[in-house]
Backbone bond lengths (Angstrom), bond angles and torsions (degrees), N, CA, C in turn:
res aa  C-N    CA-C-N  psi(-1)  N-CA   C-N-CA  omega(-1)  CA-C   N-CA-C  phi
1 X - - - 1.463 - - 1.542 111.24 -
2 X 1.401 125.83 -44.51 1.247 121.73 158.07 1.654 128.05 -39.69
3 X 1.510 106.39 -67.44 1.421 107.30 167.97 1.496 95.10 -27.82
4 X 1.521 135.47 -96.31 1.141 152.02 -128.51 1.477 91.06 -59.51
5 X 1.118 146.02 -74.62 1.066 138.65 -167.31 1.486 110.41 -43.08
6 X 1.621 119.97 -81.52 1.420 93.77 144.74 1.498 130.48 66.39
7 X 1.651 77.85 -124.54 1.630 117.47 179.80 0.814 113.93 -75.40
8 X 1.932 139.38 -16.22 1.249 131.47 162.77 1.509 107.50 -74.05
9 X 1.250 129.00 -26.67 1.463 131.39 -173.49 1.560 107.24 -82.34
10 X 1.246 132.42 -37.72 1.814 138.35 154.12 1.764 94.96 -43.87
11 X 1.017 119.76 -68.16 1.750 119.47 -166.70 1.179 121.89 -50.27
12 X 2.032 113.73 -29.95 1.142 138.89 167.99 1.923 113.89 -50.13
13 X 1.410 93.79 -51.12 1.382 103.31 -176.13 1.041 129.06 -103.26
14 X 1.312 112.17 0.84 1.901 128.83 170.09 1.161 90.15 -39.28
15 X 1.708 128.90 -97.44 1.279 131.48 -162.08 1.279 127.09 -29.38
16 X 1.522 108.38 -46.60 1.653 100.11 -174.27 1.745 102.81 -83.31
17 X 1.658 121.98 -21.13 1.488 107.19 171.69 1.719 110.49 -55.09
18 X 1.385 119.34 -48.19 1.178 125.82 -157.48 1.744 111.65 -63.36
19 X 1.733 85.17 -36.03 1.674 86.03 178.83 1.322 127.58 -84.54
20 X 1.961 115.89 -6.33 1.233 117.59 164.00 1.905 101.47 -76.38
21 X 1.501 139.63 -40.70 1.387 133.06 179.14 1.090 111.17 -80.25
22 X 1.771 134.63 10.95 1.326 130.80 130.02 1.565 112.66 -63.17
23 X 1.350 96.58 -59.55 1.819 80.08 177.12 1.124 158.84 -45.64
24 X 1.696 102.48 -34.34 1.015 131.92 179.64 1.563 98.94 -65.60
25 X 1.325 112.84 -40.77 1.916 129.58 -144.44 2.015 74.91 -71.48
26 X 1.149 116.72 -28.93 1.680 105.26 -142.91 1.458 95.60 -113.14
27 X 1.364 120.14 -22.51 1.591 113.16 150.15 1.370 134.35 -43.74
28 X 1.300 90.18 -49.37 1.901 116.84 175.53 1.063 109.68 -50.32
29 X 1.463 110.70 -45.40 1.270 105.93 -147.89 1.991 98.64 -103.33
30 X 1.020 95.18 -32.04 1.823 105.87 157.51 1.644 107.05 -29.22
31 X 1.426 95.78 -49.40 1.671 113.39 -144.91 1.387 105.17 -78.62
32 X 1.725 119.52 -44.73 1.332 129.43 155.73 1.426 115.71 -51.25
33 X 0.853 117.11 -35.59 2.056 107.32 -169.54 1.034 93.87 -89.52
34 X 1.200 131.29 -74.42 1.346 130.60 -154.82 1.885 131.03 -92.99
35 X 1.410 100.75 27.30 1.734 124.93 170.49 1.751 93.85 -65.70
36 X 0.893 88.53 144.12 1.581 112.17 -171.34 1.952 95.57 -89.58
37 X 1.107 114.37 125.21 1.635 108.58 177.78 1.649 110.95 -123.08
38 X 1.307 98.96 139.88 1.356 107.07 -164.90 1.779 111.95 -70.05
39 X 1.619 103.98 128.76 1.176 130.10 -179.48 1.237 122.65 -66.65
40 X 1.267 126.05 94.55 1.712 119.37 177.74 1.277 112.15 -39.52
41 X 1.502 125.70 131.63 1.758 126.77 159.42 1.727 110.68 -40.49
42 X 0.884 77.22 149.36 1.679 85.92 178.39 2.003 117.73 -113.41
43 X 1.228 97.27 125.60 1.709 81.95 -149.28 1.505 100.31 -76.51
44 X 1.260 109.73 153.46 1.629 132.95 165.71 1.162 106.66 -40.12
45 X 2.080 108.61 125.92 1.394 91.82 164.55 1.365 122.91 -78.62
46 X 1.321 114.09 166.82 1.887 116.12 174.54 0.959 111.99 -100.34
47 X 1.494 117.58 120.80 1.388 133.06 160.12 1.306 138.30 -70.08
48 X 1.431 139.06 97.34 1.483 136.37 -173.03 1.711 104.62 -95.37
49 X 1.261 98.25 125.86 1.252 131.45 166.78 1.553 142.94 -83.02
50 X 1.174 115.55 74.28 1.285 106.43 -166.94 1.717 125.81 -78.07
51 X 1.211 121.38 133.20 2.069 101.11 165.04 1.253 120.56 -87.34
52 X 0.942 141.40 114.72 1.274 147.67 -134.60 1.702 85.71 -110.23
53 X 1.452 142.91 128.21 1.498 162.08 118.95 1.800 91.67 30.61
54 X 1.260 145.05 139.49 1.435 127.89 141.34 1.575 103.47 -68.15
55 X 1.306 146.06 169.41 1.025 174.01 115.27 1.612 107.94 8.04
56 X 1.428 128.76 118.44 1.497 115.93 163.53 1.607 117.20 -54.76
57 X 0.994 102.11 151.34 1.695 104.78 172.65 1.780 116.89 -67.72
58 X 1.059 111.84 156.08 0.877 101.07 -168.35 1.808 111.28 -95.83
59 X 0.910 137.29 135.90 1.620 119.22 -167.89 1.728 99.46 -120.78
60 X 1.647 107.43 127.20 1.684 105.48 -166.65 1.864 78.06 -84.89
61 X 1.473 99.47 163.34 1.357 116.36 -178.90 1.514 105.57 -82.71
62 X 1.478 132.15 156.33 1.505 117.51 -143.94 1.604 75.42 -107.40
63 X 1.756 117.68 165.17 1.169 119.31 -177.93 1.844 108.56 -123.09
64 X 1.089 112.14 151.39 1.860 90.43 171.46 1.523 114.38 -97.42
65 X 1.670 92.03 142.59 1.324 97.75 179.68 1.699 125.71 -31.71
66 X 1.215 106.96 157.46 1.219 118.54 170.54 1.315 115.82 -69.27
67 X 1.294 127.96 128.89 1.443 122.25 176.21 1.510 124.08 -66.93
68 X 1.495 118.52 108.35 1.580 112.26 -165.19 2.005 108.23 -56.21
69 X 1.296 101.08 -169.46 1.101 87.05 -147.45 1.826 104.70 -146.36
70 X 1.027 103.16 69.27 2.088 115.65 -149.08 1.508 110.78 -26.49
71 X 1.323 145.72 77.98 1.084 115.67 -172.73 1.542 122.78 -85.76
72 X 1.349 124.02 155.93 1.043 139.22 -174.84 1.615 107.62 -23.16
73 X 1.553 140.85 124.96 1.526 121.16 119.10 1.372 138.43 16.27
74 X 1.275 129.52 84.17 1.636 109.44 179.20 1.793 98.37 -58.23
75 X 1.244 106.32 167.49 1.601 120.38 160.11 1.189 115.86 -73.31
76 X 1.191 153.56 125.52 1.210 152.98 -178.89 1.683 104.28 -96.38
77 X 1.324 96.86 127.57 1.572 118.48 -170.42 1.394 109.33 -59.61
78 X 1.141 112.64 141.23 1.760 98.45 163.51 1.364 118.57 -115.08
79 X 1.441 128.94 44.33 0.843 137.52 142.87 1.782 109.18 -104.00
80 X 1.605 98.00 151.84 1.326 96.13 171.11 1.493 133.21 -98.35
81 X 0.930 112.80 146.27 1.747 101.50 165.56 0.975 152.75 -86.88
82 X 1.494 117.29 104.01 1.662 125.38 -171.76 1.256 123.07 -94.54
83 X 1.737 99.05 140.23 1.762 119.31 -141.55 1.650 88.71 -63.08
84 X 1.365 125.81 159.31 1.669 113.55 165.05 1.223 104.38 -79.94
85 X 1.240 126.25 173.91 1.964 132.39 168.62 1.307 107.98 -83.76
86 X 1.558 92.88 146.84 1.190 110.15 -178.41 1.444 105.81 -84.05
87 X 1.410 109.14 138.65 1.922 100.18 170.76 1.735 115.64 -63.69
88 X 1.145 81.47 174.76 1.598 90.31 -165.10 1.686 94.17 -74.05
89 X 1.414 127.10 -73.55 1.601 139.87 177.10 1.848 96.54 -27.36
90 X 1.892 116.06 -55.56 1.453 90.68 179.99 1.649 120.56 -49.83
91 X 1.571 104.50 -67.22 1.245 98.23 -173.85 1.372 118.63 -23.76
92 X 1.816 125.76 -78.59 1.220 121.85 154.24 1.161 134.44 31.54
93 X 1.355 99.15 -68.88 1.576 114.40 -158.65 1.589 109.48 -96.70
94 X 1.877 94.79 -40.86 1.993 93.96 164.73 1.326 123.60 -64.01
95 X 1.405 116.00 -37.32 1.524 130.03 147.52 1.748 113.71 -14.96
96 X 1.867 99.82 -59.97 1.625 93.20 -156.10 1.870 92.96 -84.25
97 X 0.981 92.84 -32.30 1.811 95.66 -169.47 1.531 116.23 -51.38
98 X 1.659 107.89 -41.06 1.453 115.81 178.38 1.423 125.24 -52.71
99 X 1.528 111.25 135.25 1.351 103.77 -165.22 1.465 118.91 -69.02
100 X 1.297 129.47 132.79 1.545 120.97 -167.41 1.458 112.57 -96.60
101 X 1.221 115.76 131.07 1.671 126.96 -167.70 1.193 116.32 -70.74
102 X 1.517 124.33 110.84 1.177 120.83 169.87 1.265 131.35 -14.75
103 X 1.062 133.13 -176.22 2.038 142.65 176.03 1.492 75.10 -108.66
104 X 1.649 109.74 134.63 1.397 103.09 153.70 1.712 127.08 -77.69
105 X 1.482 113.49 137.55 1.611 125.62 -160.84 1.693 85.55 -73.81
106 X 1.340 98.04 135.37 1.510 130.85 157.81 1.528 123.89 -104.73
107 X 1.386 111.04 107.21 0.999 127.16 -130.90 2.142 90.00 -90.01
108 X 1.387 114.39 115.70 1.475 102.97 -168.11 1.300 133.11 -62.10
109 X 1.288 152.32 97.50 1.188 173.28 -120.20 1.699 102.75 -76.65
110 X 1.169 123.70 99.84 1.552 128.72 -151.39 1.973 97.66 -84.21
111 X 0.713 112.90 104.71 1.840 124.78 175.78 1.608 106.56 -24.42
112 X 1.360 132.46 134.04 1.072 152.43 173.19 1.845 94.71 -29.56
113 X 1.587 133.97 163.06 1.259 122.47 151.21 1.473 93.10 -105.34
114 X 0.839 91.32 170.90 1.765 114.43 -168.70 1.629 88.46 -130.34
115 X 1.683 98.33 126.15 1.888 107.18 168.71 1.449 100.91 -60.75
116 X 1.580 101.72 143.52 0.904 109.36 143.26 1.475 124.59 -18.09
117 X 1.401 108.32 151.53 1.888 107.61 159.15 1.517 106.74 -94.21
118 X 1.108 111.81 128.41 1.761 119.80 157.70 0.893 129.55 -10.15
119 X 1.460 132.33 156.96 1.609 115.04 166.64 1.409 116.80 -107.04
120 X 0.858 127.48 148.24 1.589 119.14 -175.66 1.549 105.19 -53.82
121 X 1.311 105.13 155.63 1.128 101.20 162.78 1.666 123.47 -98.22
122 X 1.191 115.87 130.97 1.502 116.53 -166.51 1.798 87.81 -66.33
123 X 1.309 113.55 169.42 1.001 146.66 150.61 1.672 134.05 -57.73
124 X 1.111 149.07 83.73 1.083 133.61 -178.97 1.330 139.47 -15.97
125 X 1.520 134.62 134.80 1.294 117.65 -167.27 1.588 99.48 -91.76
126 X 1.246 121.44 151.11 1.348 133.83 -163.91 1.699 108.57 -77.80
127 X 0.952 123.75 101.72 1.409 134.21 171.37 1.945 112.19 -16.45
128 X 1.268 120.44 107.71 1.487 124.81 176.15 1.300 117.40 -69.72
129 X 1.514 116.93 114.02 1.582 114.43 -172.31 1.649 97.00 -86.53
130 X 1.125 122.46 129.24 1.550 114.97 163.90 1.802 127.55 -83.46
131 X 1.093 105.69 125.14 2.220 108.38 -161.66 1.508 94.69 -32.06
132 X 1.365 95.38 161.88 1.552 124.07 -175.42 1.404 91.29 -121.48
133 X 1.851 106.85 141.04 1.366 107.66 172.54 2.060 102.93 -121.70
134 X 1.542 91.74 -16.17 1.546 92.19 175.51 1.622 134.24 -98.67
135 X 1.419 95.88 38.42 1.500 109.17 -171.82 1.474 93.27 -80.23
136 X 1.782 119.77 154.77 1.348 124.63 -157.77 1.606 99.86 -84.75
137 X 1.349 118.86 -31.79 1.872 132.32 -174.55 1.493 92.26 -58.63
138 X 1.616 121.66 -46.88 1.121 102.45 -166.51 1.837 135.94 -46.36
139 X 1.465 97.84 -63.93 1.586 119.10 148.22 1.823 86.73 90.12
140 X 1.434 104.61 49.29 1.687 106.84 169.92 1.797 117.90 -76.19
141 X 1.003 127.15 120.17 1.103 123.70 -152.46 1.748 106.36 -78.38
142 X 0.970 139.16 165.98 1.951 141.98 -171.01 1.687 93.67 -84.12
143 X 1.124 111.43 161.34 1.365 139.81 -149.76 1.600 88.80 -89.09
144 X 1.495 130.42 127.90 1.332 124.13 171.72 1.778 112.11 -64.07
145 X 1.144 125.24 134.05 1.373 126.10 -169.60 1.720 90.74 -114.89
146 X 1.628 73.92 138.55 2.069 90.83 -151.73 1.737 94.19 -86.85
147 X 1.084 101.44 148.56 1.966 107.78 -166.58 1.341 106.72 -82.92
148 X 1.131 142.60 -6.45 1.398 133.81 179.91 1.647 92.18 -88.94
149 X 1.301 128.96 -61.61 1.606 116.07 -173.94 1.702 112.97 -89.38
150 X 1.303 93.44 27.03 1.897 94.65 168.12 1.783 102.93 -101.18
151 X 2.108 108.42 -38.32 1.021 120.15 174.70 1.450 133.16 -93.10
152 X 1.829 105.64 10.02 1.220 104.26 146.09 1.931 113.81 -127.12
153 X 1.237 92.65 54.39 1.618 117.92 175.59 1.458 113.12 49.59
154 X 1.881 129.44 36.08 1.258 95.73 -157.25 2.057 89.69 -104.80
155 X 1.269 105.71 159.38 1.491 118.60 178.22 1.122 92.43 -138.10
156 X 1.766 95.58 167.17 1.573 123.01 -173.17 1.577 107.87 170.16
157 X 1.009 106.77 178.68 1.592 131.73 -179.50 1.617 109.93 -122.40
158 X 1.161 110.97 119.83 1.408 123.44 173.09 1.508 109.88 -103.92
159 X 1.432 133.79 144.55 0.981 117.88 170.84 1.916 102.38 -143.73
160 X 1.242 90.70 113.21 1.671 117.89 -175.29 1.690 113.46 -79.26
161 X 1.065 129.02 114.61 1.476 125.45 162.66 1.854 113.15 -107.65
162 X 1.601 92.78 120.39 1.642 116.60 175.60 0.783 133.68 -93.55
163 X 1.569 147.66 164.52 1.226 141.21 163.83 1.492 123.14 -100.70
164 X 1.223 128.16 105.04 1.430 118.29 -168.94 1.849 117.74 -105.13
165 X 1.235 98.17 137.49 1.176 106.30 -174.82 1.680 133.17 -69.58
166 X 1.293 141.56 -170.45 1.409 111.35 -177.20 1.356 94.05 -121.26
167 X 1.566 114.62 48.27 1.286 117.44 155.91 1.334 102.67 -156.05
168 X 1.470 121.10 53.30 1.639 164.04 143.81 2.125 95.72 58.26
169 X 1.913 101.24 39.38 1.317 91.22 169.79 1.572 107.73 -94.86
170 X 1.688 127.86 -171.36 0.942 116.19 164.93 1.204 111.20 -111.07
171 X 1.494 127.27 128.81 1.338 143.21 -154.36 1.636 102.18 -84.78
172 X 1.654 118.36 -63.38 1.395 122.68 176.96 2.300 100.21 -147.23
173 X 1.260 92.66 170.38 1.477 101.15 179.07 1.181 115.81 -166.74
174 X 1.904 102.37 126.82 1.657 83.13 -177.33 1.618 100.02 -141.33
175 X 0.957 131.41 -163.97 1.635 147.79 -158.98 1.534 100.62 -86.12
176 X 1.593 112.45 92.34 1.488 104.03 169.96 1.610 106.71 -83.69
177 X 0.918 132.37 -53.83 1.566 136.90 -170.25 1.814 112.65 -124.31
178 X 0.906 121.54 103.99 1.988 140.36 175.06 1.630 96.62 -48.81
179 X 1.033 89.59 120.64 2.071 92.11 142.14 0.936 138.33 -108.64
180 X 1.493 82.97 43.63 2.308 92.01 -179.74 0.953 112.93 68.06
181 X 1.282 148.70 40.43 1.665 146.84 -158.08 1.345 95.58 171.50
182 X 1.894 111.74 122.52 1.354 95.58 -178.08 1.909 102.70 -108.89
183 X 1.315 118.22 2.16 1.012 114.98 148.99 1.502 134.43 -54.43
184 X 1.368 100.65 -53.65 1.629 95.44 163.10 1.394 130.93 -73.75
185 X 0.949 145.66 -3.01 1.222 163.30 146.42 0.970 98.00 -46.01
186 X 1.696 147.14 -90.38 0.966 174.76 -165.43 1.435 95.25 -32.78
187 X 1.846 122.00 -71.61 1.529 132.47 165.98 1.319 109.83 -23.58
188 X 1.341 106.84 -64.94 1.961 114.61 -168.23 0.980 90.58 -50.84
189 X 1.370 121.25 -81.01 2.079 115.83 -146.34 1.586 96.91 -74.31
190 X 1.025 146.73 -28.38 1.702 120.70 145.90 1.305 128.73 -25.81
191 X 1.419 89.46 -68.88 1.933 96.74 169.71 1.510 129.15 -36.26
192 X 1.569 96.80 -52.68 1.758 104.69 -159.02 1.822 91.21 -92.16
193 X 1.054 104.02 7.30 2.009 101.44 167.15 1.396 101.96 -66.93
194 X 1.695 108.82 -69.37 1.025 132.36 -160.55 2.031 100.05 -55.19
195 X 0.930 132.32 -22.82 1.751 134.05 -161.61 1.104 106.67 -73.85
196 X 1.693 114.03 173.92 1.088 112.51 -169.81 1.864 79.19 -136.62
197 X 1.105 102.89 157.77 1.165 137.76 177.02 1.455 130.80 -117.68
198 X 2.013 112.14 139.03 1.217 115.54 152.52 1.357 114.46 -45.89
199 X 1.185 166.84 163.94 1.418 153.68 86.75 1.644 111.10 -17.76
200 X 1.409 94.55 140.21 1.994 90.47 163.71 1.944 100.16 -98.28
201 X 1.586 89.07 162.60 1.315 80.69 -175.56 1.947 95.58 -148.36
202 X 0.996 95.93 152.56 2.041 98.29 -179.39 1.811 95.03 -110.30
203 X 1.062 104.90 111.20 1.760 123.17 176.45 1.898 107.64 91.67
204 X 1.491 74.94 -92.12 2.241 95.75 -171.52 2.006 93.12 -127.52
205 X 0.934 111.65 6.29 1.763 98.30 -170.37 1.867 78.73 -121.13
206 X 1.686 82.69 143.63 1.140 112.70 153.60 1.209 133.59 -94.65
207 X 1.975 138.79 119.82 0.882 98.58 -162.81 2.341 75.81 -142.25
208 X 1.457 109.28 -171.63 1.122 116.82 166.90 1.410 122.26 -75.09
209 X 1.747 92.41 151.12 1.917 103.57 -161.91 1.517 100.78 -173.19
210 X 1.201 94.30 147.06 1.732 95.97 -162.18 1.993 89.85 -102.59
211 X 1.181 103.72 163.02 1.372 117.26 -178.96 1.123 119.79 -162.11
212 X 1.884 134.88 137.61 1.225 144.72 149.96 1.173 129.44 -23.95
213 X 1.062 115.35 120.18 2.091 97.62 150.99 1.109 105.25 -152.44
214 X 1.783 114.36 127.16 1.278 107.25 153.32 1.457 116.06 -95.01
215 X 1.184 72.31 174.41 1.814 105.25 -173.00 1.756 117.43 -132.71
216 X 1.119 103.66 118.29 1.638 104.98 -168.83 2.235 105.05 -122.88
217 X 1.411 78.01 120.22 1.534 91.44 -172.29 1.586 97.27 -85.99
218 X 1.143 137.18 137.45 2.116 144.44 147.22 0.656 78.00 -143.55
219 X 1.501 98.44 167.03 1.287 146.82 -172.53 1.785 114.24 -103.49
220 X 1.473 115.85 119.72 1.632 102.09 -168.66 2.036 104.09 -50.07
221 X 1.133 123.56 -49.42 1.450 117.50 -173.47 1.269 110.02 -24.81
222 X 1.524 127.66 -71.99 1.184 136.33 -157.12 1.173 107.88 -55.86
């Protein structure tokens, strides 16, 4: 009794198995025929282009003139012809329209120049006396000549530049030019400290000014 039941329950479902492996069978087979397959591009046609010449011109063939053709002389009238009048309102009006001529420009007459005035003349600057140290009032005494280069004979010329004051003292003094000897050197600008001086002066005023002096040491023997 089992078997049988069973096999009545397989018989039950035959039909609907068979009609799902029809379906399937007819999907498949749907699926094979009718798949869509890819279409090669299809190539562009090519277009050739030609420029074609424009057209020659066209040239009309040239013709010869027409032969002129003398015509007669008019008669010339012997009366003459007189202009008609102008109305009064035209004139008028050509009158106002016409361009009216300036005033001629007079050109304005530019004033004499007058020179300059002169310049004054400055005054001269007053000649600079430079101090005197050998005036006779003074009574500046000679430069002590130092005993080691008197007793090994040496001489020379020193020449000292000072500063003098404008009340003819000497302010400072120092060694413009050596005579090879620094002992004597030394003598001079001692000396010309101690001096008294002209003042220099520019006109009538006395004022300060620096000045030279040499000084030359020998020995009476030589």
């Amino acid at each position: 009794m089992p078997q049988a039941g069973i096999d009545r329950e397989w018989l039950r479902w035959l039909p609907a198995l068979g009609l799902v492996v029809l379906l399937h069978v007819m999907a498949w087979w749907g699926y094979t025929h009718f798949r869509s397959e890819p279409v090669p591009p299809r190539p562009l046609p090519v277009v050739l282009v030609t420029l074609l010449a424009p057209p020659a011109p066209r040239i009309a063939p040239l013709q010869p003139p027409a032969p002129e053709v003398a015509q007669p002389p008019k008669p010339k009238s012997m009366t003459k012809e007189v202009p008609a009048p102008v109305p009064a309102r035209i004139a008028e009006a050509v009158a106002e329209q016409a361009p009216q001529q300036a005033p001629p420009q007079v050109a304005p007459i530019a004033p004499p120049v007058q020179p300059a005035p002169a310049a004054p003349r400055l005054a001269p600057e007053p000649v600079l006396e430079l101090p005197r140290y050998n005036a006779a009032y003074l009574s500046n005494p000679p430069p002590a000549y130092p005993f080691a280069a008197r007793r090994r004979g040496i001489e020379g010329t020193v020449l000292v530049r000072a500063e003098i004051s404008a009340g003819g003292a000497c302010l400072r003094a120092g060694l413009k030019k050596s005579s090879g000897n620094g002992m004597l050197d030394q003598a001079a600008v001692d000396a010309v400290k101690e001096w008294r001086f002209v003042p220099a002066r520019r006109g009538s005023q006395a004022i300060a000014a620096w000045v030279e002096v040499p000084i030359t040491f020998k020995l009476e023997n030589n």
